[in-house]
N, C-alpha and C positions, 0 to 999 in steps of 0.2 A: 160766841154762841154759834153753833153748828147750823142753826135756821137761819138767822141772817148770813152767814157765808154760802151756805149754798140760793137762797131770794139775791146776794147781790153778783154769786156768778151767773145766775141766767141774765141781770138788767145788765151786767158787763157784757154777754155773747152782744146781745141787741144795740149796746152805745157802740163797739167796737165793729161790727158785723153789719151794719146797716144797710151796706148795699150787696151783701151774701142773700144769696137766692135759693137755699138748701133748703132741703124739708124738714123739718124740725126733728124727724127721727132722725136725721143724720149730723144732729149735734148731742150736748150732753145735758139739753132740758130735762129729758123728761128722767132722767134720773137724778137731776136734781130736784124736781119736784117729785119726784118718787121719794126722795131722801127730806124731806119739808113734811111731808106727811105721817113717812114714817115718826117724824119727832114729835108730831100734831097727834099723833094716834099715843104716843108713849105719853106722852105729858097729862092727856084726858085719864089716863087708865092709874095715873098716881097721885093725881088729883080727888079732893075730895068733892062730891056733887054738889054743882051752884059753883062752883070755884072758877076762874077763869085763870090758866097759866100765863104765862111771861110770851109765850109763842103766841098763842093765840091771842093775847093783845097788842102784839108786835104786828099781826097778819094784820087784824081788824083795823090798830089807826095810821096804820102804812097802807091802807084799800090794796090788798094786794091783789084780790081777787079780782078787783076792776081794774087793776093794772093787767092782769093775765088776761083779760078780756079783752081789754084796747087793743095788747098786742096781737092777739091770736086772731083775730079780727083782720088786722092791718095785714098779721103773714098770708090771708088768703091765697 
């Protein structure tokens, strides 16, 4: 699945990168969560209403978004 590969290359830049001090535009975050979204936005729109896709229940019981938090937090 195209969503889990691009969620586990950002948690791989952050295991591998730990002590890299770069600003987050100078890695390939944000286009992988650009490309997480893009899949987020396709999945809603082929969906029928009330449905919940395969992505977005991958995001919700993997707390992704409180992972993105922690980290984004931590890169201050």
């Amino acid at each position: 699945e195209d969503f889990v590969y691009h969620w586990k290359a950002i948690t791989h830049y952050y295991i591998e990168t730990s002590d890299d001090k770069a600003p987050v535009t100078d890695t390939n975050i944000p286009s992988h969560l650009e490309q997480m979204l893009d899949i987020l936005v396709q999945e809603e729109n082929e969906r029928e209403s009330g449905e919940t896709g395969p992505c977005m229940e991958y995001l919700l019981h993997h707390k992704i978004l409180e992972t993105l938090y922690t980290l984004g937090k931590a890169d201050v």
